[in-house]
N, CA, C and O atoms as a GROMACS GRO file, in nm:
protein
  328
    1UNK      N    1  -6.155  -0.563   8.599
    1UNK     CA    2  -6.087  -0.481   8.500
    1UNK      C    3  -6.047  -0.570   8.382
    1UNK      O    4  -5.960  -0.657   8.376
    2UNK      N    5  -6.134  -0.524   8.288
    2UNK     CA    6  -6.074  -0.609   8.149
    2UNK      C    7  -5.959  -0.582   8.074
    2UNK      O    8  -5.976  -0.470   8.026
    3UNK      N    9  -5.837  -0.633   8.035
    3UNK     CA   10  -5.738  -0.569   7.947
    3UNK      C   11  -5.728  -0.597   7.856
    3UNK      O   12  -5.784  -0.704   7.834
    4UNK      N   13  -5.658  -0.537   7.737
    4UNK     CA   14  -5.643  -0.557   7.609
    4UNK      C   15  -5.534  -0.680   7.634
    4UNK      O   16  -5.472  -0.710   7.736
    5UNK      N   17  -5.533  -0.743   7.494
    5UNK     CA   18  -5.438  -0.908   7.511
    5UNK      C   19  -5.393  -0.880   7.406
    5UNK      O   20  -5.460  -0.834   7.313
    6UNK      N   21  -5.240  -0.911   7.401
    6UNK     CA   22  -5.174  -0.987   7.291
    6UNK      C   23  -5.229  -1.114   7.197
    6UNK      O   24  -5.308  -1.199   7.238
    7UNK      N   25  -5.180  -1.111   7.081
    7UNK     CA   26  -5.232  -1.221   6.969
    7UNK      C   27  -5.377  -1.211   6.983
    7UNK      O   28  -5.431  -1.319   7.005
    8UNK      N   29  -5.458  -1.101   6.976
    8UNK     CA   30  -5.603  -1.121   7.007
    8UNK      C   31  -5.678  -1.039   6.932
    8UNK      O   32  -5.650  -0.919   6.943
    9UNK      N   33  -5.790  -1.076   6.837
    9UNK     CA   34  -5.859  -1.006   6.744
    9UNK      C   35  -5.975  -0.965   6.812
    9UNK      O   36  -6.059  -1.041   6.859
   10UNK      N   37  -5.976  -0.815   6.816
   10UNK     CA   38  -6.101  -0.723   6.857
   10UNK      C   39  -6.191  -0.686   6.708
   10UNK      O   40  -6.147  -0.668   6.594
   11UNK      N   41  -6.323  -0.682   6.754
   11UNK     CA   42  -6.420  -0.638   6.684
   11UNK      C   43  -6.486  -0.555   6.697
   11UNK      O   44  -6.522  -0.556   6.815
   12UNK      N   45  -6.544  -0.446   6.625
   12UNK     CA   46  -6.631  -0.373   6.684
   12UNK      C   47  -6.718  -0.322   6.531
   12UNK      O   48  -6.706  -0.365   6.416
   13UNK      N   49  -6.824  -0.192   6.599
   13UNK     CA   50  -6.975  -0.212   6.463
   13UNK      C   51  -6.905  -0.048   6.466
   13UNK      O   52  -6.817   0.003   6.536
   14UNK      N   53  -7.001   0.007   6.342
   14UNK     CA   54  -6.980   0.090   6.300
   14UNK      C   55  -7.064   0.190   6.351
   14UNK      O   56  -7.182   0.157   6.351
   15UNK      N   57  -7.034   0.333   6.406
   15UNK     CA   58  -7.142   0.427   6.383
   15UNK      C   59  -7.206   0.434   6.362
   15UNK      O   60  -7.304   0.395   6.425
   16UNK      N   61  -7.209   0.512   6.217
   16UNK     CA   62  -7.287   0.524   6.085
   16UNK      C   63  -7.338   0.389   5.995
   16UNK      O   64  -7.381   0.408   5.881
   17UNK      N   65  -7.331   0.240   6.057
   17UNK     CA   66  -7.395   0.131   5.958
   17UNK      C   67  -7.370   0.058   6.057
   17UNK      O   68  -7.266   0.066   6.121
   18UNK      N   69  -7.463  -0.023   6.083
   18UNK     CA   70  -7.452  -0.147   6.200
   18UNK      C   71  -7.385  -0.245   6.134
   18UNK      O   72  -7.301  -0.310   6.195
   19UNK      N   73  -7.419  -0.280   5.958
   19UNK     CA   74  -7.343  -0.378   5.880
   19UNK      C   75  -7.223  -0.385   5.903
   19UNK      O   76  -7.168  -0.495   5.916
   20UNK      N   77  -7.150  -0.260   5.913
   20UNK     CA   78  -7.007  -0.256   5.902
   20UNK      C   79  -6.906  -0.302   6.007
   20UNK      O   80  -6.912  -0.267   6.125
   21UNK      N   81  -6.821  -0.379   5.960
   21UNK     CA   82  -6.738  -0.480   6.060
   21UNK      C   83  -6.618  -0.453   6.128
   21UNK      O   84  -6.536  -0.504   6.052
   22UNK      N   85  -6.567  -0.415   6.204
   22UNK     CA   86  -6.419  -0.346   6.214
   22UNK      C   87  -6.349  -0.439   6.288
   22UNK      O   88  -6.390  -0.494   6.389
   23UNK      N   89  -6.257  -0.453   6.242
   23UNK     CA   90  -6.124  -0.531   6.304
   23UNK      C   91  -6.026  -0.489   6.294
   23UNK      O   92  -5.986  -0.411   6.207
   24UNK      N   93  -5.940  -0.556   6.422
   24UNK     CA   94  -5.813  -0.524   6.459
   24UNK      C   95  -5.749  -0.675   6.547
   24UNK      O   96  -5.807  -0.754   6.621
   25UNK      N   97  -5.629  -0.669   6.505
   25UNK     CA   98  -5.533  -0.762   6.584
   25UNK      C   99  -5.433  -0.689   6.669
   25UNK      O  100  -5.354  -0.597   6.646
   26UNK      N  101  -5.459  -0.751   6.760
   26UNK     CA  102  -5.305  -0.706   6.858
   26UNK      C  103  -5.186  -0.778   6.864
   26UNK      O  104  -5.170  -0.882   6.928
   27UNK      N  105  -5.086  -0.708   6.782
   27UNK     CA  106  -4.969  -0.825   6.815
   27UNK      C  107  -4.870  -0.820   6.916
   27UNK      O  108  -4.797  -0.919   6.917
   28UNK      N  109  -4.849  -0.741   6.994
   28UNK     CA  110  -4.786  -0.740   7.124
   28UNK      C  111  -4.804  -0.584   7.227
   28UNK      O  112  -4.828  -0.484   7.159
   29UNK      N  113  -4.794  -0.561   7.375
   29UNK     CA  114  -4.845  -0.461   7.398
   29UNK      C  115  -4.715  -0.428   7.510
   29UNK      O  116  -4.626  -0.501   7.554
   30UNK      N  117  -4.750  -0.281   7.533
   30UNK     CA  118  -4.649  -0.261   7.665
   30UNK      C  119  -4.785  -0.245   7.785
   30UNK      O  120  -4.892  -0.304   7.802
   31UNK      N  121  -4.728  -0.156   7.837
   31UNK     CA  122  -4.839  -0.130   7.986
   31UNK      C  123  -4.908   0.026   7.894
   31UNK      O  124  -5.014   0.076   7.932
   32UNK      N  125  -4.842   0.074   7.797
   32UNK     CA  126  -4.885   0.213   7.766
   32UNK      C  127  -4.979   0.203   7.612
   32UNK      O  128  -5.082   0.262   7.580
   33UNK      N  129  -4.900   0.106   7.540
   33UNK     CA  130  -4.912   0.093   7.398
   33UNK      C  131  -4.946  -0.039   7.329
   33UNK      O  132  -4.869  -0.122   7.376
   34UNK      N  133  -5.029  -0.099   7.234
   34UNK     CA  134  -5.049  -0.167   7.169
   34UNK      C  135  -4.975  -0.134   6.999
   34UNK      O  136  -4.999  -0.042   6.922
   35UNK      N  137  -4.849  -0.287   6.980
   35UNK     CA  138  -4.871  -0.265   6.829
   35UNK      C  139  -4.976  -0.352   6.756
   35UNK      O  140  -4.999  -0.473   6.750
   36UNK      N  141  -5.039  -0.226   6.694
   36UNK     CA  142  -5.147  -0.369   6.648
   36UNK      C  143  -5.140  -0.385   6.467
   36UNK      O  144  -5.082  -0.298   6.403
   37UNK      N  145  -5.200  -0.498   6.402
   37UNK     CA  146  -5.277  -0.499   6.278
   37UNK      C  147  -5.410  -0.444   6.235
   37UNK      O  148  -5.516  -0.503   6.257
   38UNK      N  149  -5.400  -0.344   6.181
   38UNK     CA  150  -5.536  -0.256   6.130
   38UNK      C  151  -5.497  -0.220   5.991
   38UNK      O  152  -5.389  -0.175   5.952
   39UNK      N  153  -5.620  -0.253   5.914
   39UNK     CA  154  -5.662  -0.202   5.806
   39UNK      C  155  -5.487  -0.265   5.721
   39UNK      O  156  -5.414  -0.192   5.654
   40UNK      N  157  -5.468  -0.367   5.742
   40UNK     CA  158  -5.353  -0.492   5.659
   40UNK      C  159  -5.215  -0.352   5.678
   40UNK      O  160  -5.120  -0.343   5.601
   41UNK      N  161  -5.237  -0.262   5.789
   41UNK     CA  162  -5.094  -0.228   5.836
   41UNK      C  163  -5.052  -0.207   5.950
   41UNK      O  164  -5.138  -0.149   6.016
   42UNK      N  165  -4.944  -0.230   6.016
   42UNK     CA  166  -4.892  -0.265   6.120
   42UNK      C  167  -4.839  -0.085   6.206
   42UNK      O  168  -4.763   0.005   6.170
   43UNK      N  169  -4.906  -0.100   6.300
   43UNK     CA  170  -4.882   0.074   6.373
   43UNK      C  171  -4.894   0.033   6.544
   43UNK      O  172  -4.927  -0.071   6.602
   44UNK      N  173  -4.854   0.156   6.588
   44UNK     CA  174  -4.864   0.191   6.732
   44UNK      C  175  -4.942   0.208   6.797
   44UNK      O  176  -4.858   0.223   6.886
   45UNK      N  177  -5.037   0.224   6.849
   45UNK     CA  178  -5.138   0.297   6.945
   45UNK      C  179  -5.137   0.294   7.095
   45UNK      O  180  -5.059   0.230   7.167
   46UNK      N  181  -5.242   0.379   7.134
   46UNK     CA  182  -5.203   0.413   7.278
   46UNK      C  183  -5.307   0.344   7.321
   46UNK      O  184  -5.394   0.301   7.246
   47UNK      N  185  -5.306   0.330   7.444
   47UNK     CA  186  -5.404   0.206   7.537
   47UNK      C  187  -5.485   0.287   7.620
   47UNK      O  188  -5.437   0.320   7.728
   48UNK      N  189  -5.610   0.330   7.587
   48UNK     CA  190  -5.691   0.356   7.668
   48UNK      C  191  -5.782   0.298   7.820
   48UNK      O  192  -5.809   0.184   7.854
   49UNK      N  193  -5.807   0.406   7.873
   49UNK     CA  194  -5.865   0.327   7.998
   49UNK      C  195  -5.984   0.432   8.076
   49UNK      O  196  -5.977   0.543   8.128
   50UNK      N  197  -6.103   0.325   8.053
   50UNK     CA  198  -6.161   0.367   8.095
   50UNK      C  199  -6.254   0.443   8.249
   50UNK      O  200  -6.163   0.479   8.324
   51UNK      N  201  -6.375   0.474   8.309
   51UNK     CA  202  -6.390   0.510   8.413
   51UNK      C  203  -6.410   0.399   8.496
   51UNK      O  204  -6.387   0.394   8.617
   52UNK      N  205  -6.464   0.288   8.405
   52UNK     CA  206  -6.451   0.135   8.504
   52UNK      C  207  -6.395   0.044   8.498
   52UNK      O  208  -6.430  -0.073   8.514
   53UNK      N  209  -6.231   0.121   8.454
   53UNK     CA  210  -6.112   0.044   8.433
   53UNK      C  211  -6.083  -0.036   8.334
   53UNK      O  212  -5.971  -0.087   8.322
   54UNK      N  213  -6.165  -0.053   8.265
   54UNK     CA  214  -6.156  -0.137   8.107
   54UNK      C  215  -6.087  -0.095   7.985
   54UNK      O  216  -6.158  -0.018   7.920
   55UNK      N  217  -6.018  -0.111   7.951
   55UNK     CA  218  -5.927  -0.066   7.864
   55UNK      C  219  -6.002  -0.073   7.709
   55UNK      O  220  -6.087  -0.153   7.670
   56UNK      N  221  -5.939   0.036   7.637
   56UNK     CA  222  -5.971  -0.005   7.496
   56UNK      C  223  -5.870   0.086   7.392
   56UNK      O  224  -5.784   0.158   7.442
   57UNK      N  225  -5.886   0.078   7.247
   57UNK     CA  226  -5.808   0.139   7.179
   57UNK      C  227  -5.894   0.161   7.084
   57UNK      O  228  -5.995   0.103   7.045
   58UNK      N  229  -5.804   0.309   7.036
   58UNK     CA  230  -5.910   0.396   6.924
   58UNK      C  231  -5.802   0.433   6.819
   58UNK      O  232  -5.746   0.542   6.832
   59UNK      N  233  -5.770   0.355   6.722
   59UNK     CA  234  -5.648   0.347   6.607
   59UNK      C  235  -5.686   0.464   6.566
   59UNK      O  236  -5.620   0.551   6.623
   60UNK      N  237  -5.756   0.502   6.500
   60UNK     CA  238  -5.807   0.663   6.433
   60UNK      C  239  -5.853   0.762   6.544
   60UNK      O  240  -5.885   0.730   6.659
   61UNK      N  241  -5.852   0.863   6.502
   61UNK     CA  242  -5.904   0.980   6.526
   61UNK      C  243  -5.977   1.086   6.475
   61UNK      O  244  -5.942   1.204   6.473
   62UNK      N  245  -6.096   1.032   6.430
   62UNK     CA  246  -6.142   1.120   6.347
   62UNK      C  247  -6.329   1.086   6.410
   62UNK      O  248  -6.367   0.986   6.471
   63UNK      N  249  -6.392   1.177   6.378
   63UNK     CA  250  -6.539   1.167   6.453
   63UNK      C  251  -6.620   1.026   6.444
   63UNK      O  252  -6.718   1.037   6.519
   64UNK      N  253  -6.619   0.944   6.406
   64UNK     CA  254  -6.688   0.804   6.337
   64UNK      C  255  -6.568   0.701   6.394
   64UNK      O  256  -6.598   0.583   6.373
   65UNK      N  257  -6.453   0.718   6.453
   65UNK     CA  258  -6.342   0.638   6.437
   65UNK      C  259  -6.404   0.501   6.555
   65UNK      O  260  -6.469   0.510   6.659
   66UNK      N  261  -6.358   0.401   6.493
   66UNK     CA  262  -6.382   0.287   6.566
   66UNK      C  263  -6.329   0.279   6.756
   66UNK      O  264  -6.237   0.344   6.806
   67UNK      N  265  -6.377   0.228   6.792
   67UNK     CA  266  -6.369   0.191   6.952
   67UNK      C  267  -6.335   0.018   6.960
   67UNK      O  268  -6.420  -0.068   6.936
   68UNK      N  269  -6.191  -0.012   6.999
   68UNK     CA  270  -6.236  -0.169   7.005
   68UNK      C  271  -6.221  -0.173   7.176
   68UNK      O  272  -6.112  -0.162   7.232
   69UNK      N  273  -6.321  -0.187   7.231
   69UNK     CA  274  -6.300  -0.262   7.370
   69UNK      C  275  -6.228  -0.424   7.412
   69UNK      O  276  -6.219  -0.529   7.348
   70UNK      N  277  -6.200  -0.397   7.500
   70UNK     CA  278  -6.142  -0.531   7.591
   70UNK      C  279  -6.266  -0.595   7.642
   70UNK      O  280  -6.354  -0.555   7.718
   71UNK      N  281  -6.238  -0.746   7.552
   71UNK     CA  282  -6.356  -0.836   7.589
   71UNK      C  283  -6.442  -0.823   7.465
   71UNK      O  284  -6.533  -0.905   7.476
   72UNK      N  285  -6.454  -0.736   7.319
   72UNK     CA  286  -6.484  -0.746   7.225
   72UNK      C  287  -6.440  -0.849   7.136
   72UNK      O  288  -6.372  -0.818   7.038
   73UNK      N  289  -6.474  -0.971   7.161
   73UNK     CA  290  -6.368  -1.060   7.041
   73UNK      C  291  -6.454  -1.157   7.002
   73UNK      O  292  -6.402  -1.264   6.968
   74UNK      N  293  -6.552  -1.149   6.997
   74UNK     CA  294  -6.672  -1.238   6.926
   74UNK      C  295  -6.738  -1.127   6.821
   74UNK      O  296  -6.806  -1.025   6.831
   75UNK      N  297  -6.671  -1.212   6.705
   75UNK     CA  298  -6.738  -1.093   6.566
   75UNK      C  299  -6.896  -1.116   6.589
   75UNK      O  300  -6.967  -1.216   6.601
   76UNK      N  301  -6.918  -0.968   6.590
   76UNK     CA  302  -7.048  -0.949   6.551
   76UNK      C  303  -7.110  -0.983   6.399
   76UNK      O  304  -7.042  -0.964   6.298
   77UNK      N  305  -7.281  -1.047   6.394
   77UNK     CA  306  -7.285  -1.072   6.256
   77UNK      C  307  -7.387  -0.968   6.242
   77UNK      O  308  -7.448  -0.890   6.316
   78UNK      N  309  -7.380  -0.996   6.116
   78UNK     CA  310  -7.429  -0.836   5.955
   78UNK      C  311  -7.598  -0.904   6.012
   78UNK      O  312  -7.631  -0.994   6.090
   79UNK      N  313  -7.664  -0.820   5.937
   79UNK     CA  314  -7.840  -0.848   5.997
   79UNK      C  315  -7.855  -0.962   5.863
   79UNK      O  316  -7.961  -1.024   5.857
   80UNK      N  317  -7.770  -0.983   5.778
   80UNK     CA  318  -7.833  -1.103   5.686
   80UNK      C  319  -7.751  -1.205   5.715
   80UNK      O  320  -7.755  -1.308   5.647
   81UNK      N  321  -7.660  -1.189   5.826
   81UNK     CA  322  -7.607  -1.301   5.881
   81UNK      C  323  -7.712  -1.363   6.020
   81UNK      O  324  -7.712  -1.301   6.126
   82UNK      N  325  -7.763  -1.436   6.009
   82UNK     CA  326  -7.858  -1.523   6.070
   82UNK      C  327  -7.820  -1.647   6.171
   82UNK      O  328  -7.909  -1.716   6.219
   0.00000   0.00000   0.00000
């Protein structure tokens, strides 16, 4: 079971553009909630969990909205990053 971590920058790709980079920092968590750093502002979110116990968080809610999984923390590079 992977969990989300404190002081720890998640990455994840975009939907709609593989280019596109998404990040998030976690700056401290309970057992329910992550406060994290997204998009240079500081908010709440809830801590998801998945069917094979892996946790993740979904700051938005909207159809395209980012997914950062636990164990995502090696930025992915852009296709002209080589």
């Amino acid at each position: 079971m992977e969990k989300i971590k404190a002081n720890t920058t998640y990455y994840t790709r975009s939907i709609g553009d593989h280019n596109c980079i998404f990040e998030l920092t976690v700056l401290s968590r309970t057992a329910k909630t992550a406060l994290i750093n997204y998009d240079n502002e500081k908010r709440r979110t809830k801590i998801y969990t998945d069917s094979d116990g892996r946790e993740y968080l979904q700051p938005d809610h909207w159809s395209f909205a980012p997914t950062f999984r636990a164990g995502s923390t090696t930025k992915p590079k852009r296709d002209w990053e080589k």
